[in-house]
C-alpha positions as CSV (number, residue, x, y, z in Angstrom):
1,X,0.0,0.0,0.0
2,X,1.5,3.2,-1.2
3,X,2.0,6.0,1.6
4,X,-0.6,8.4,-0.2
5,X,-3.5,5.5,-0.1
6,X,-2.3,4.8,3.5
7,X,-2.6,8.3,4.6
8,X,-6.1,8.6,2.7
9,X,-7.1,5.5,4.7
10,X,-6.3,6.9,7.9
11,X,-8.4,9.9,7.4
12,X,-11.1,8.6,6.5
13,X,-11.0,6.4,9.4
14,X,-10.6,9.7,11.7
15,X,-13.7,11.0,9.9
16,X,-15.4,7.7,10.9
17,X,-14.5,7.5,14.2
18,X,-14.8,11.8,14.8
19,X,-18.5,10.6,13.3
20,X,-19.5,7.8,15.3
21,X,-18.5,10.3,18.6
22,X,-20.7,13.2,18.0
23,X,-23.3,11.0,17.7
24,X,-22.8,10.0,20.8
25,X,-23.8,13.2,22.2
26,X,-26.7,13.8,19.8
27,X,-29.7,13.3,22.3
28,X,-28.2,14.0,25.6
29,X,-30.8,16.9,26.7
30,X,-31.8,18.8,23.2
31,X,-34.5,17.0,22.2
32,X,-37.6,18.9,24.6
33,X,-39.8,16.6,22.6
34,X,-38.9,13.2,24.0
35,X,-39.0,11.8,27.1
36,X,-35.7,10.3,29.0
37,X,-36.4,6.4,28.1
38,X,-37.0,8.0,24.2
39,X,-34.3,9.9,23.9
40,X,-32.2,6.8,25.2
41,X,-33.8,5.0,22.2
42,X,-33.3,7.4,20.1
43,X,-29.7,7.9,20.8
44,X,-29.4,4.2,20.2
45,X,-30.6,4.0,17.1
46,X,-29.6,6.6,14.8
47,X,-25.7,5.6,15.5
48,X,-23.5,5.4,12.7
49,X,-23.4,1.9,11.5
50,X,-20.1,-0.2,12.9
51,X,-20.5,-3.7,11.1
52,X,-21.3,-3.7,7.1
53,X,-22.2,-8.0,7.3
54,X,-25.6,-7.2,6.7
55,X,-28.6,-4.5,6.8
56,X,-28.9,-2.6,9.6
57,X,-32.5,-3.1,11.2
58,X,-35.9,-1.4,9.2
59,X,-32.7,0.2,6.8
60,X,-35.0,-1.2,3.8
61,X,-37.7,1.2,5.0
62,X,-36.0,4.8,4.1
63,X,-38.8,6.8,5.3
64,X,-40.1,4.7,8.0
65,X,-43.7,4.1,8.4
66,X,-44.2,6.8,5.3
67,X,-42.3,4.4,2.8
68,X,-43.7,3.7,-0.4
69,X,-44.4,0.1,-1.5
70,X,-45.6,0.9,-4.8
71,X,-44.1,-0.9,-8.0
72,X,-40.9,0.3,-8.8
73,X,-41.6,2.6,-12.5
74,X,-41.6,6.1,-14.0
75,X,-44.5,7.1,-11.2
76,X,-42.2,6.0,-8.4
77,X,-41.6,9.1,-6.8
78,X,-45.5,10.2,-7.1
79,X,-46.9,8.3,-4.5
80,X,-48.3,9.5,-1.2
81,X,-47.0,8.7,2.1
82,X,-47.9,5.0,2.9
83,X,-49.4,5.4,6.6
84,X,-51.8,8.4,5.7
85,X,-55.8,8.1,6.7
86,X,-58.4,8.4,4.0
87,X,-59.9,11.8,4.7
88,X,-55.7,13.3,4.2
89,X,-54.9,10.8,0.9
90,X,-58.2,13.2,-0.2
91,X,-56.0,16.3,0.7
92,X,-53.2,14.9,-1.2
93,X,-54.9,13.8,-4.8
94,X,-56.4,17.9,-5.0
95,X,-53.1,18.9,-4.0
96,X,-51.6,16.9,-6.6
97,X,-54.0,18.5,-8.9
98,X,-53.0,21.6,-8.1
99,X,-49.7,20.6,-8.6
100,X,-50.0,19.4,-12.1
101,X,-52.4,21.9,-13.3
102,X,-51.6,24.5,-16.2
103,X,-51.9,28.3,-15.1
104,X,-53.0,31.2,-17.7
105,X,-52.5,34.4,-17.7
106,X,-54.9,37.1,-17.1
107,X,-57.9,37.8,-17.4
108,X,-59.6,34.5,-18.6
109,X,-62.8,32.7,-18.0
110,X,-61.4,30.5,-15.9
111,X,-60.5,32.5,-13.2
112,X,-59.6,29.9,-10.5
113,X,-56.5,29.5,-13.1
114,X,-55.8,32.8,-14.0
115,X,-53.0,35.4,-12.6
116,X,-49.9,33.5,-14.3
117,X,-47.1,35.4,-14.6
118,X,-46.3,38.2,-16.1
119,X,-42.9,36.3,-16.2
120,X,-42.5,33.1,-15.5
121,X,-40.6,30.0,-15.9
122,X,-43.5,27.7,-15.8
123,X,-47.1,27.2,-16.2
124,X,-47.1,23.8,-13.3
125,X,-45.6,23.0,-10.8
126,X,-44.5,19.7,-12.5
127,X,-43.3,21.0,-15.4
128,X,-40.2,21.7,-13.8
129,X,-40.1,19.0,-11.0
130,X,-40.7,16.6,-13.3
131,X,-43.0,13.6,-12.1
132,X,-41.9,15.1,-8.6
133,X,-38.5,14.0,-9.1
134,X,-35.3,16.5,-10.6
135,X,-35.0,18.5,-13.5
136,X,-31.7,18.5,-15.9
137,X,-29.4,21.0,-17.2
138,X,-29.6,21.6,-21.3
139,X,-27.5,18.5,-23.2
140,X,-25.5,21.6,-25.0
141,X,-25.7,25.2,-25.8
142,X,-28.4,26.3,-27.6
143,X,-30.9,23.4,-25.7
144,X,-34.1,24.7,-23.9
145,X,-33.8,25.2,-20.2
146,X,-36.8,23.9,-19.1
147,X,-36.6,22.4,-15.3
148,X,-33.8,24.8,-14.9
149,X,-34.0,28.5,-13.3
150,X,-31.0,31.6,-13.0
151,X,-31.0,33.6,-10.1
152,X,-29.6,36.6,-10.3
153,X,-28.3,39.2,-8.1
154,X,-25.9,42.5,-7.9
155,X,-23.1,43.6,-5.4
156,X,-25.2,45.3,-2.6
157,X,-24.6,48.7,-0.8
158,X,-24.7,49.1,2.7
159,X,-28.5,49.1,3.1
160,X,-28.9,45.8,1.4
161,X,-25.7,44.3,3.3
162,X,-27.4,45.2,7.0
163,X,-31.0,43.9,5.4
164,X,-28.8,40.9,4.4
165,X,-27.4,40.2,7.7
166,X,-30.9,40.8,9.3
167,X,-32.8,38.3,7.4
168,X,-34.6,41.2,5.7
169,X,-33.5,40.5,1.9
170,X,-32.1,36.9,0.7
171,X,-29.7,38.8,-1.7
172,X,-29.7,42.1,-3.7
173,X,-31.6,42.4,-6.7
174,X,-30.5,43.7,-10.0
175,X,-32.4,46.6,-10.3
176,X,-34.1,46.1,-13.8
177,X,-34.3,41.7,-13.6
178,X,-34.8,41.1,-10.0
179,X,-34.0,38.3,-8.5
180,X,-34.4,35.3,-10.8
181,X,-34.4,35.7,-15.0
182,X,-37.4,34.4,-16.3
183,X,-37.3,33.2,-19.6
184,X,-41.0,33.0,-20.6
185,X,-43.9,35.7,-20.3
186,X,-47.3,36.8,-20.9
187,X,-48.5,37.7,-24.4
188,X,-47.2,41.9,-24.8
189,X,-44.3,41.4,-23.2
190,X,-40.7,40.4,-23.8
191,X,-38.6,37.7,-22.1
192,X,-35.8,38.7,-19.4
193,X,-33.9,36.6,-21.9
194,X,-32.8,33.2,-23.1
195,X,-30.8,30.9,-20.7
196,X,-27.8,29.7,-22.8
197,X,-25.6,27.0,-20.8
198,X,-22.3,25.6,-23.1
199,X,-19.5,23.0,-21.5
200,X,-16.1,21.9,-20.9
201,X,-14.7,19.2,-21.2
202,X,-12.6,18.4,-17.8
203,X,-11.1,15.3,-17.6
204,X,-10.1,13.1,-14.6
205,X,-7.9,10.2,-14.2
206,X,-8.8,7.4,-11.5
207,X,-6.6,4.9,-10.1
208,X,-6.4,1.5,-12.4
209,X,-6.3,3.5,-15.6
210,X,-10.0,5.2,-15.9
211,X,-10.6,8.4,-16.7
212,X,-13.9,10.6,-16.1
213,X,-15.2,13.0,-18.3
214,X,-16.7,15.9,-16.3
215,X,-18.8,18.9,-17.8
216,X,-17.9,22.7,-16.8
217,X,-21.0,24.7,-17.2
218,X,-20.5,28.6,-18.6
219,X,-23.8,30.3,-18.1
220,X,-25.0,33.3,-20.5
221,X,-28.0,35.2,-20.9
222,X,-28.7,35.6,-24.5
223,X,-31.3,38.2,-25.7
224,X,-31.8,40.2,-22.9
225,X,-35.2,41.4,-23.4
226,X,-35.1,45.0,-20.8
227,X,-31.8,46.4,-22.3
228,X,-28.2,45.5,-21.3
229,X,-27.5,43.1,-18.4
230,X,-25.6,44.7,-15.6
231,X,-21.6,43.7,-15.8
232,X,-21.5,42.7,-12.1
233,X,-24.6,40.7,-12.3
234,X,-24.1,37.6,-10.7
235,X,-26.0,34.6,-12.0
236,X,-26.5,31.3,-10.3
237,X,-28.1,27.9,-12.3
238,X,-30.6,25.7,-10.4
239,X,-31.7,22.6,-11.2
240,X,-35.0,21.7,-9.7
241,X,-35.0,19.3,-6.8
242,X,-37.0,15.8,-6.2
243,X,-39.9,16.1,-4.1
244,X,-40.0,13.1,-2.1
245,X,-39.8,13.1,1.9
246,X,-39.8,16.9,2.5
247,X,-42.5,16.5,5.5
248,X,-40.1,14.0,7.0
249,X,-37.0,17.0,6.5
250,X,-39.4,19.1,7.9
251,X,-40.1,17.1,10.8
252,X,-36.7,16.7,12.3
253,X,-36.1,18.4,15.2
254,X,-33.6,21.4,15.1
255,X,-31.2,20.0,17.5
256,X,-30.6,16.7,15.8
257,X,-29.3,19.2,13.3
258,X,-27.3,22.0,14.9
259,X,-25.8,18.8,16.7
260,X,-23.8,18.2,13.6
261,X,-22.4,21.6,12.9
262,X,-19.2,22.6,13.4
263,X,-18.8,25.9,11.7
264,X,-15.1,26.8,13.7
265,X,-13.9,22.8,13.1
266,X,-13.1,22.4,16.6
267,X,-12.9,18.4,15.9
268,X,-10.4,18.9,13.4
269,X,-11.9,16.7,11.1
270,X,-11.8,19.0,8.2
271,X,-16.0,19.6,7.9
272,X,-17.2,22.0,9.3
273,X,-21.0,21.9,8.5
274,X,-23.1,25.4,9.3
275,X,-26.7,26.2,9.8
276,X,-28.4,28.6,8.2
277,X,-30.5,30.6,10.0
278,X,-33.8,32.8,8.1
279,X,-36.2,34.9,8.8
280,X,-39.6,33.3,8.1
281,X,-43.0,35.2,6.4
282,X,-44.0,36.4,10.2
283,X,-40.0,37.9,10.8
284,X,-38.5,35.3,13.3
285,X,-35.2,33.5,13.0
286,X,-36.0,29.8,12.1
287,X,-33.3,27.2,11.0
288,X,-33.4,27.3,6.8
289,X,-34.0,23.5,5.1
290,X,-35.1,24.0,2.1
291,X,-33.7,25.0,-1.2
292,X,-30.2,24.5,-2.4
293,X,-28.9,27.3,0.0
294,X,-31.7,26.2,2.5
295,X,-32.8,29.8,2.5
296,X,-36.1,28.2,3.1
297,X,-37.4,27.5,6.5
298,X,-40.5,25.8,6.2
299,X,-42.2,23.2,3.0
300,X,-45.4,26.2,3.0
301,X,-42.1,29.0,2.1
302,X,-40.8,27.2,-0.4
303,X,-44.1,26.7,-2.0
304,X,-44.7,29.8,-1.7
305,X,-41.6,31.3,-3.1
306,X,-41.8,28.9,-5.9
307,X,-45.6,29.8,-7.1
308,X,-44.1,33.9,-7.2
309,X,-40.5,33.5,-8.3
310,X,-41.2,30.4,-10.9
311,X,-44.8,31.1,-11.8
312,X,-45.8,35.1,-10.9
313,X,-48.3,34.0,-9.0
314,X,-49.6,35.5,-5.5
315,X,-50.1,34.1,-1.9
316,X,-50.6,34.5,1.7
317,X,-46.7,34.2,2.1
318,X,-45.5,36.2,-0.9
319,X,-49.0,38.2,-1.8
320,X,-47.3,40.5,-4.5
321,X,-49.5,39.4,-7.9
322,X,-46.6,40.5,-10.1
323,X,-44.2,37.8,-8.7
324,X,-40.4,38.8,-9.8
325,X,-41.3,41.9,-12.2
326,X,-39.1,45.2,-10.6
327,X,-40.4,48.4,-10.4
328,X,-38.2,49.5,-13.6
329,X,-40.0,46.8,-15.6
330,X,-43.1,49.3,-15.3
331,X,-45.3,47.5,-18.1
332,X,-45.0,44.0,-16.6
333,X,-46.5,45.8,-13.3
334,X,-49.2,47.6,-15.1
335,X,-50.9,43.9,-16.6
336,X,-53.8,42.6,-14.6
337,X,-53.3,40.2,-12.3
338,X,-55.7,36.8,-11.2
339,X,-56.7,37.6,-7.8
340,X,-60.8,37.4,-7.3
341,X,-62.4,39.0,-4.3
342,X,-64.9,35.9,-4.2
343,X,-62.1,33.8,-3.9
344,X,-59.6,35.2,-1.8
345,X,-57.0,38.3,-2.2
346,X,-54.5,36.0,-3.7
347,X,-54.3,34.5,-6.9
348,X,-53.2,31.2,-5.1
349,X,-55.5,32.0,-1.4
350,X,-54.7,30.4,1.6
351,X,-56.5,26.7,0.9
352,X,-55.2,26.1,-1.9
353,X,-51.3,26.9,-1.1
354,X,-52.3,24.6,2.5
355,X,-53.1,21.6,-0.3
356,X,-49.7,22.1,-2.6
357,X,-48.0,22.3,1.0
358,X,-49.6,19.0,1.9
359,X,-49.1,17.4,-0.9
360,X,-45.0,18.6,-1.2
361,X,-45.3,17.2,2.8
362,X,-46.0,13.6,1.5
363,X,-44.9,12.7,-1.3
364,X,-43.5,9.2,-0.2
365,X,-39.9,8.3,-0.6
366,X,-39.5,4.7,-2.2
367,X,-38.9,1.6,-0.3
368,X,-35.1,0.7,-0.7
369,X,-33.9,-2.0,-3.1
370,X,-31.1,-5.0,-2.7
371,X,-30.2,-3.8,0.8
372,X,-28.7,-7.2,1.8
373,X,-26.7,-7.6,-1.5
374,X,-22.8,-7.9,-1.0
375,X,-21.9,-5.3,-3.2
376,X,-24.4,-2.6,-1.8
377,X,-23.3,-3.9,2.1
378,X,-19.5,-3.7,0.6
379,X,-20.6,0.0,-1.1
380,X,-21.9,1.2,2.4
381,X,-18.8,0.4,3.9
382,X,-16.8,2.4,1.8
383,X,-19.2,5.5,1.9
384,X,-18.5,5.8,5.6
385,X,-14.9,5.1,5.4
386,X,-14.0,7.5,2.9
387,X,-15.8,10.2,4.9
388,X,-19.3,10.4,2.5
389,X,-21.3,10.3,6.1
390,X,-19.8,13.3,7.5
391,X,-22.2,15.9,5.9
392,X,-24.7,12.7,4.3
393,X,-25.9,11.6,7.9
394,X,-27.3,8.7,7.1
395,X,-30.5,8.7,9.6
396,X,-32.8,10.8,12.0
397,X,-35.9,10.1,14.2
398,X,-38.5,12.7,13.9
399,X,-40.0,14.8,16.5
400,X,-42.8,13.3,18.6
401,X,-44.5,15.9,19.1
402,X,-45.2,17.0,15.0
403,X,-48.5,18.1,14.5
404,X,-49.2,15.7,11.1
405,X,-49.5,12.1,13.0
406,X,-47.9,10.7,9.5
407,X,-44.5,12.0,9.8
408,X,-44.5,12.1,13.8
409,X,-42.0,9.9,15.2
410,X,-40.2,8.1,12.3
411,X,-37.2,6.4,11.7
412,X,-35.9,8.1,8.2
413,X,-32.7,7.3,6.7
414,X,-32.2,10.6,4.0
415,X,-28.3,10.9,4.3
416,X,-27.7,14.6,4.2
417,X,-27.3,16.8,7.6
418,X,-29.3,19.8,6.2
419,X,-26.1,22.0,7.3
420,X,-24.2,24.6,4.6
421,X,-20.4,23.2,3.7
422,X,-18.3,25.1,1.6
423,X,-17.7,22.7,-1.5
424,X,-14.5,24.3,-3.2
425,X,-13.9,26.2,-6.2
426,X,-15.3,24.0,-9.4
427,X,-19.0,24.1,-7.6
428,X,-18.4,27.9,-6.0
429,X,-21.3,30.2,-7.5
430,X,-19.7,33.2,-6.7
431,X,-23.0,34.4,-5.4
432,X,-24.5,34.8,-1.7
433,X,-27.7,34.3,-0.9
434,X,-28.8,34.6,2.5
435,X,-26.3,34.0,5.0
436,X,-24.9,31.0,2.6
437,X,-21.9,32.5,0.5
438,X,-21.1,31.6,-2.8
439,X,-18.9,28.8,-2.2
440,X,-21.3,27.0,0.4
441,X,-24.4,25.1,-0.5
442,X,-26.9,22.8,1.5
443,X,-26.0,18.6,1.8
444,X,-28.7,17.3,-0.4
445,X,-30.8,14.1,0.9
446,X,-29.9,11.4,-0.8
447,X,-32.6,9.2,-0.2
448,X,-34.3,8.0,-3.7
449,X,-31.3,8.9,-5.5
450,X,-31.1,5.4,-7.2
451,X,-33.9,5.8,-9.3
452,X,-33.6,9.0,-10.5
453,X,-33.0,8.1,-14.1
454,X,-36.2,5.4,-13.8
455,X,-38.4,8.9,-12.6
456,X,-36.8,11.1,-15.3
457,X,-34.4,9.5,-18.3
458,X,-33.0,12.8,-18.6
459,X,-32.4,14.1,-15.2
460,X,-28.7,15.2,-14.0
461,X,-27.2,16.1,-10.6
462,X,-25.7,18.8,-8.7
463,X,-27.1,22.3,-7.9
464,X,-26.8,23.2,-11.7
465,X,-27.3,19.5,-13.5
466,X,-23.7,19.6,-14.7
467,X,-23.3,16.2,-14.1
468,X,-24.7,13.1,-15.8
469,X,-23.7,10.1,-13.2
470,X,-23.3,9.7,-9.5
471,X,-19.4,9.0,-10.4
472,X,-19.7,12.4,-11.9
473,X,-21.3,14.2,-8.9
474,X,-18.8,12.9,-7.1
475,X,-15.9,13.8,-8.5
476,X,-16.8,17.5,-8.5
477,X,-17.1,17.5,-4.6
478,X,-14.1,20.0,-3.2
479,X,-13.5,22.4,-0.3
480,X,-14.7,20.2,2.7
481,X,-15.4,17.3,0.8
482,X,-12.0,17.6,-1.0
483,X,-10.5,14.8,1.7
484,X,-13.3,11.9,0.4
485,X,-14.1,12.6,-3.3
486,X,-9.6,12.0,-3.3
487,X,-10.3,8.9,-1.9
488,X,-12.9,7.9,-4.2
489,X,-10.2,8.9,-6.7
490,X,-7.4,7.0,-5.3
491,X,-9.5,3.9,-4.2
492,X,-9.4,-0.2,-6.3
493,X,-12.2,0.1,-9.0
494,X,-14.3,-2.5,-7.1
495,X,-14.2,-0.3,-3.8
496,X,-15.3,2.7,-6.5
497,X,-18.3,0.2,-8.3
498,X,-19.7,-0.8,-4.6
499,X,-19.9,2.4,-3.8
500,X,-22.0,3.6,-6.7
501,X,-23.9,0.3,-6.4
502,X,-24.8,1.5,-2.5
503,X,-25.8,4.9,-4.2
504,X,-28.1,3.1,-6.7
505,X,-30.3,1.0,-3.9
506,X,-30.9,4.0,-2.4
């Protein structure tokens, strides 16, 4: 064993056994919800694993009593959650309606519908969260950038920096675009402009001979349709998310996560995971989850934010009818909007944003495949060793005391600590939003991972869909995940085909 591979080894197993500590300490007096005798079983059971022989007990069930037994097919992250009653699966089928449905723009005759845009990126929800699963980057310049969103933003001057720090304002707006380009509109008006991705070719040699072929995105905005783009604008690609198990994120309690961060690194392990903190719709500081910056701190916010930034239309939460449209864009502002007094003073009123929220709280994550086979045990082995379950904590159990009796008390296994690492330079943005900077982004869940490409053939990975395979993802990790994605590199093929294989039964 060469001296690199040794020292790689040893880190990892300093990761592994740094990890295995904190947990240790993860339920002694934070979680208010549980009694002494629970938070003893609690503390038990969402230790790291220490022997890889076989599946660790109700690991098959990822989302505990939630999990989805459906058949395994294109609809397999559409499902509700598997433990709800009949009166809330009611909830969920007109909140998957709502999800699905195709807004127009106003006025129209059907006004329940009406108020889309002025600009917009979608018509539906699904059209960009497609079959509730993630969206994809374009295959090559010039390819439509549907699933796919820019947000933009400009340096900001003092008042914006102390709204900033405050929670007031997530980043500061260009003054003529806003704060995300939208690259479709309402009949009269132009488009903020065409999204126009093109590629790189990087290319990275593994141990045993292999090389990897990554993709380096360069994003453009072509055809700007309110004059010339500002030179400092900063821009930002986003891929859009899967939708599964975001009640059960939801549900975790906050000290099960502010257990694993480490922002100063005082364990010397080289992560040094922080929480975001936000300012939710009613001004108090709540822990941010959601999002790839987790500048969201609730599943009803996100909603929200998505039906005015991605669709122009109004709620409770974000009740401007004009969505993203600035005050310089003054004929975007001057259309009529979709909001009827009979109905509410929103375009989307109160009970029907409560449905999408329900419905985005239970979509049901699928029940794990070939948990028991040798190569997936052999595959989890080396995702802990090399350091993967650092920042992709591999399990939680949810509060007791959530108010939705589906998602109360749950042994989930998601693998991601909801906790903002700084990822290096090759996935840096260059753009803060919230109290995230532009090299830091949110650990994604893992969970359902392994069927992406079964939910959407042309989905990709990564906060901007650069790249096409798990191997790929990988291999782009830096900053604090620098230590593991070199292992991965440095690692026997077999060690680097189990691990994938443990990605795909996820």
């Amino acid at each position: 064993m060469n001296v690199s591979v040794r020292a790689a080894l040893f880190t990892g197993l300093f990761s592994f056994v740094a990890l295995s500590a904190q947990a240790e300490n993860l339920s002694q007096g934070f979680r208010d919800d549980l009694s002494e005798k629970d938070r003893k079983r609690v503390e038990k059971v969402i230790r790291p694993a220490t022997a890889f022989d076989k599946p660790e007990r109700f690991e098959r069930m990822s989302a505990g009593a939630t999990t989805s037994m459906k058949l395994i097919n294109a609809d397999a992250f559409s499902h509700s959650s598997a433990n709800l009653e009949f009166a809330e699966l009611e909830r969920f089928l007109l909140g998957n309606g709502l999800f699905r449905k195709d807004w127009v723009s106003s006025p129209s005759s059907t006004q329940a519908s009406d108020g889309l845009g002025p600009l917009f990126n979608a018509r539906a929800c699904q059209s960009c969260h497609i079959k509730d699963g993630r969206g994809h980057a374009p295959a090559k310049s010039g390819d439509s950038a549907v699933s796919l969103l820019v947000r933009l933003s400009v340096p900001a001057d003092k008042e914006q920096e102390a709204a900033i720090a405050d929670g007031r304002l997530p980043a500061a707006p260009d003054p003529v675009y806003g704060l995300q380009l939208q690259d479709h509109v309402v009949a009269g008006l132009n488009p903020e402009g065409r999204v126009d991705i093109a590629y790189d070719v990087v290319t990275v040699p593994l141990s045993g001979g292999e090389t990897v072929t990554l993709r380096k995105p360069t994003l453009a905005i072509a055809d700007p349709g309110f004059g010339p783009m500002r030179d400092d604008v900063m821009m930002s690609a986003r891929v859009a998310p899967p939708m599964i198990g975001l009640g059960l994120l939801e549900s975790v309690h906050e000290a099960d996560i502010l257990a694993w961060a480490d922002p100063d690194d005082e364990d010397g392990d080289g992560i040094s995971g922080r929480a975001a903190r936000v300012r939710d719709a009613a001004g108090q500081w709540k822990l941010g989850r959601f999002g790839w910056k987790a500048i969201a701190p609730s599943i009803a916010e996100q909603t929200a934010d998505a039906f005015s930034g991605d669709m122009g239309l109004s709620t409770p939460l974000a009740p401007d009818h004009w969505g993203d449209c600035t005050e310089a864009q003054v004929e975007c502002r001057a259309l009529p909007h979709g909001a009827q007094e009979r109905l509410g003073a929103e375009e989307v009123p109160e009970d029907l944003l409560n449905l999408v929220t329900f419905y985005s709280s239970h979509l049901a994550v699928p029940v794990r495949r070939d948990v028991d086979e040798p190569s997936v045990l052999a595959g989890k082995k080396v995702f802990y060793e090399s350091g993967c379950a650092s920042c992709h904590r591999p399990k939680y159990v949810t509060r007791r005391d959530v108010d939705d009796p589906a998602l109360r008390f749950q042994l989930i296994w998601p693998y991601t600590d909801m906790l903002l690492h700084d990822m290096g330079e090759g996935l840096a943005d260059g753009r803060s939003e919230g109290l995230a900077d532009g090299y830091e982004w949110r650990t994604p869940p893992l969970w359902g991972i392994g069927l992406t490409a079964t939910v959407n053939a042309e989905a990709t990975f990564l906060h901007d869909g650069r790249a096409r395979t798990l191997l790929e993802a990988i291999l782009w990790h830096g900053g604090e995940a620098q230590a593991a994605r070199d292992r991965v590199i440095d690692m026997a093929k077999q060690d680097r085909d189990n691990l994938i294989r443990f990605l795909e039964s996820l």
